[in-house]
VEXMI-357689 format. One line per 10 residues: number of its first residue (from 1); their letters; for each residue x, y, z of C-alpha. Coordinates in Angstrom, 2 decimals. Each point is the difference from the previous one (the first is absolute). Last residue first. Example, Ala and Ser with C-alpha at 12.3 -4.5 7.8 and 13.67 -1.06 7.14 Angstrom:
// VEXMI-357689
2	sa	13.67,-1.06,7.14  -1.37,-3.44,0.66
END
This chain:
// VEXMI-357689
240	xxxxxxxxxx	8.03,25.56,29.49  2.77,1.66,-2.16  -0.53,1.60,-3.77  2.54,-1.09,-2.45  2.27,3.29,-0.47  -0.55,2.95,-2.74  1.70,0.42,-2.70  2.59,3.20,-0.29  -0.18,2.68,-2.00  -3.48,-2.20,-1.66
230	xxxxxxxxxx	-0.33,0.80,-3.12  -3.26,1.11,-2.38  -2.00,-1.12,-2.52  -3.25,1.36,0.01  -3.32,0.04,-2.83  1.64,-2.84,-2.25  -2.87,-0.35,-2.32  -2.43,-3.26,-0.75  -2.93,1.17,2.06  1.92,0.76,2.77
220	xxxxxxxxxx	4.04,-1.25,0.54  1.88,0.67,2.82  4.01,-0.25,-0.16  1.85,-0.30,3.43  3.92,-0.17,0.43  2.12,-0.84,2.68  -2.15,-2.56,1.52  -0.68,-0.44,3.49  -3.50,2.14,-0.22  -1.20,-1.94,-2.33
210	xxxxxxxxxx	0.33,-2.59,2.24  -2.01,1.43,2.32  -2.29,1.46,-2.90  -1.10,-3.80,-0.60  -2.03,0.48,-3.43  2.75,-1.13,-1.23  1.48,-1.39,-3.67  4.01,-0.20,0.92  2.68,1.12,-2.69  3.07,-1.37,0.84
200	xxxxxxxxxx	3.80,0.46,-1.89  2.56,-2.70,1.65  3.50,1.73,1.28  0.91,-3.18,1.31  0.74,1.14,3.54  -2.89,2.42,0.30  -2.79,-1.02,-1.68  0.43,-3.59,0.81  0.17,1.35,3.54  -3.31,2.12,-0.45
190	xxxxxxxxxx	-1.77,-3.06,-1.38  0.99,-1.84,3.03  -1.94,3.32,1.59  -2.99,-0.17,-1.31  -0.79,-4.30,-0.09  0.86,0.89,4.07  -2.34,3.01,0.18  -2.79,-1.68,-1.66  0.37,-3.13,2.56  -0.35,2.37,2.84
180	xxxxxxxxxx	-3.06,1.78,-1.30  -1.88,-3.24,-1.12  0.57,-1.22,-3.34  -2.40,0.05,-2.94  0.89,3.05,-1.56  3.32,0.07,0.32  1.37,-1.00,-3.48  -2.55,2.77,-1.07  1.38,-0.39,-3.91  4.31,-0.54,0.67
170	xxxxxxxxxx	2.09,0.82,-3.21  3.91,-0.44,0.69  2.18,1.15,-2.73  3.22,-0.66,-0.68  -0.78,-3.63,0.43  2.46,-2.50,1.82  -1.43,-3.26,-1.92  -1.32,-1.23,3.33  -1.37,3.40,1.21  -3.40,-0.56,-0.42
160	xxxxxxxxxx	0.10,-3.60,1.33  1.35,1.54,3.21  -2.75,2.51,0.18  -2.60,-3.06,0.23  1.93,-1.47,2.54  -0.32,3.03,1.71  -3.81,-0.63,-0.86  -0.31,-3.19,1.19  1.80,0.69,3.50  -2.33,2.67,0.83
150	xxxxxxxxxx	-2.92,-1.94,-0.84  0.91,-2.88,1.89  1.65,-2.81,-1.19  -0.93,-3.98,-0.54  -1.63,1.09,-3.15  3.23,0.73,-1.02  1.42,-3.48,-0.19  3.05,0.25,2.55  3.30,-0.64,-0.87  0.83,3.60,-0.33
140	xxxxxxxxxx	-1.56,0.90,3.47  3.38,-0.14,2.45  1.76,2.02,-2.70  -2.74,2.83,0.44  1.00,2.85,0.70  -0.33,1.98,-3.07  3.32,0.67,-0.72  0.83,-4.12,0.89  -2.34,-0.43,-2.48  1.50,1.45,-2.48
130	xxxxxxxxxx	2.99,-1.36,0.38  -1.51,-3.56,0.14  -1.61,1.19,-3.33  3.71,0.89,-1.56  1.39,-3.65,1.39  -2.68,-1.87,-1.77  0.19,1.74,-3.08  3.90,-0.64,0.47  -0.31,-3.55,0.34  -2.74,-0.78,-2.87
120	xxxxxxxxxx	-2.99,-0.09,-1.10  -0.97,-0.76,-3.65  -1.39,2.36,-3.15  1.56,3.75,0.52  -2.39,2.67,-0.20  -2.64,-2.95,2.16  2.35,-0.87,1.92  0.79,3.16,1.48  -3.35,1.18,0.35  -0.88,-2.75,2.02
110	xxxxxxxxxx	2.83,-0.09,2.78  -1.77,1.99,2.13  -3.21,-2.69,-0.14  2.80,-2.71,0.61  1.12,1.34,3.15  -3.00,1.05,1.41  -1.15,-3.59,-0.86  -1.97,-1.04,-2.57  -3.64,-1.35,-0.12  -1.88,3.52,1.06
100	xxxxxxxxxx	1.58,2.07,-3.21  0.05,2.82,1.20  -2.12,3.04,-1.27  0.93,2.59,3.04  -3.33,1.79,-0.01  0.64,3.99,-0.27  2.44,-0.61,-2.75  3.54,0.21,-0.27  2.04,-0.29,-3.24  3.14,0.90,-1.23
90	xxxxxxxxxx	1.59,1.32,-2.86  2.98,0.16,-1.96  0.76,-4.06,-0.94  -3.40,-1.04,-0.65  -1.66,3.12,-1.17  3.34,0.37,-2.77  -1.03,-3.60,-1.33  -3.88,0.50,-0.02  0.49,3.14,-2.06  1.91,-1.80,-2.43
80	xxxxxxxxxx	-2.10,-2.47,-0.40  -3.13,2.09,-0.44  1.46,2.24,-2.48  2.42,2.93,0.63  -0.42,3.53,-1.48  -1.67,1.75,2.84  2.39,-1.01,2.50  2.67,2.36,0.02  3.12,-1.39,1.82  2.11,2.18,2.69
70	xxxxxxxxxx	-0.96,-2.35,2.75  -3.77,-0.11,-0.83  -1.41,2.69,-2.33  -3.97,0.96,-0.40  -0.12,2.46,-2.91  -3.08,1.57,-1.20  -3.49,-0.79,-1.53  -2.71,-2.99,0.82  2.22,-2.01,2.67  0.36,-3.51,-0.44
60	xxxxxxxxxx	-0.49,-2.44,2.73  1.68,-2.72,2.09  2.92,1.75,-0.61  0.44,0.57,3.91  0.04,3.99,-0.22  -3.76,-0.10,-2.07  -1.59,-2.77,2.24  1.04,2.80,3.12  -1.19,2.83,-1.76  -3.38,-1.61,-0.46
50	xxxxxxxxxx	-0.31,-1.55,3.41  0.96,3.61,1.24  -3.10,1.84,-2.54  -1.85,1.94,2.65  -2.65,-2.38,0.28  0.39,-0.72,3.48  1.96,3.14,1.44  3.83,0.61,-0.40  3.04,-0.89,1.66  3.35,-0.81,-1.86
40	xxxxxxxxxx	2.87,-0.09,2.64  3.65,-0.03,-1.28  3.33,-1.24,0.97  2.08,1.37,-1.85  3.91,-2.31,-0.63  0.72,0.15,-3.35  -2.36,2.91,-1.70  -3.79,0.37,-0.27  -1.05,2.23,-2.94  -3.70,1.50,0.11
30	xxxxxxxxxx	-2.12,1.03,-3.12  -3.64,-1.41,-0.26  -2.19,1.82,-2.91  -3.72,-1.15,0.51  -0.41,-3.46,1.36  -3.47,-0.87,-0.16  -1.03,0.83,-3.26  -3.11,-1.12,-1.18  -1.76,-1.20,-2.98  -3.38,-1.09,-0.28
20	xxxxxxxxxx	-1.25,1.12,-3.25  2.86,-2.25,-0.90  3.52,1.04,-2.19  1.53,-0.96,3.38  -1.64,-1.95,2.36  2.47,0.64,2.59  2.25,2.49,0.44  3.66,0.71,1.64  1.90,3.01,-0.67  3.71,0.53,1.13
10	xxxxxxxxxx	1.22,2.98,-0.38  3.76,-1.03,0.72  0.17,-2.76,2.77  3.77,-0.60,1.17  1.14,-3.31,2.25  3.92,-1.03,0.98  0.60,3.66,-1.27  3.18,0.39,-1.76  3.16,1.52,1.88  0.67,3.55,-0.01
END
């Protein structure tokens, strides 16, 4: 069997520890996501998602267990190290797109790549206009994204994710702010990078439509997987 692209192995998360006011929020996570799921993690507010989510990302340490990215067991690695395999294994989409308003499409997809590897250049150019061209929009990547809509920002926004071709794609509410026929388009171009690259996602909804469209749904309540079950067979966008 090949190695999980993401496994969680009792993983604890408190805060204030060793404090009269310490409390755990996260409270023995185990899941494994393999090359290629495409998962939905739903949950109410408070229910611990933005914690699990800072946890998978590296941008925090669990209390107790094993959190493993591509085969490699984080626990051990220092801040440097953990920045390095975040970079280059993971991807990030948030609810707000986080552009950078004075660069271009273009140049905000080709961000990550320049900053892992010092200077632009020809092919970072090349694998952006790629990306773009996924996303639909070649005729946009000379535009400075505050010329685009909302829509348009945030596929942009899933380009830049995908610049350093992560194995994992993390998106937090990436719909949240779109309309209904904007949501569905960011959706499904993350489908299709799903699909033909074989990218791992794990999508943050409260959006059970989508939810619905994904082949795998894990709910989390009060800092415990309560469900996670598989879809035989996903369900279709919904039609006007």
């Amino acid at each position: 069997m090949p190695e999980a692209v993401l496994l969680l192995e009792g993983v604890k998360k408190s805060y204030g520890v060793g404090t009269p006011a310490e409390a755990e929020v996260l409270h023995g996570i185990d899941f494994s996501l393999g090359k290629g799921d495409f998962c939905a993690l739903m949950g109410p507010s408070g229910s611990g998602k933005s914690t699990l989510l800072n946890l998978i990302g590296l941008l925090d340490r669990p209390s107790s267990g094993r959190l493993s990215i591509d085969g490699r067991e984080t626990s051990g690695l220092d801040d440097r190290a953990l920045t390095a395999l975040r970079g280059h294994h993971i991807g990030f989409v948030f609810q707000y797109h986080h552009l950078l308003p004075a660069f271009t499409a273009l140049e905000n997809v080709m961000m990550p790549m320049v900053l892992d590897r010092g200077r632009p250049n020809e092919a970072m150019r090349a694998r952006a206009e790629e990306l773009l061209r996924t996303m639909g929009l070649t005729e946009w990547r000379e535009h400075l994204a505050t010329n685009m809509s909302g829509g348009q920002q945030q596929r942009v926004a899933v380009a830049r994710a995908l610049a350093m071709n992560p194995s994992l794609l993390l998106a937090d509410e990436p719909t949240g702010n779109l309309d209904t026929k904007a949501a569905q388009v960011v959706f499904d171009l993350m489908k299709e990078v799903n699909r033909e690259h074989g990218t791992t996602v794990l999508l943050v909804t409260h959006n059970h439509e989508l939810a619905a469209q994904c082949a795998r749904t894990i709910e989390l309540v009060d800092g415990r997987i309560v469900s996670d079950r598989r879809a035989s067979a996903p369900a279709a966008p919904a039609t006007a």
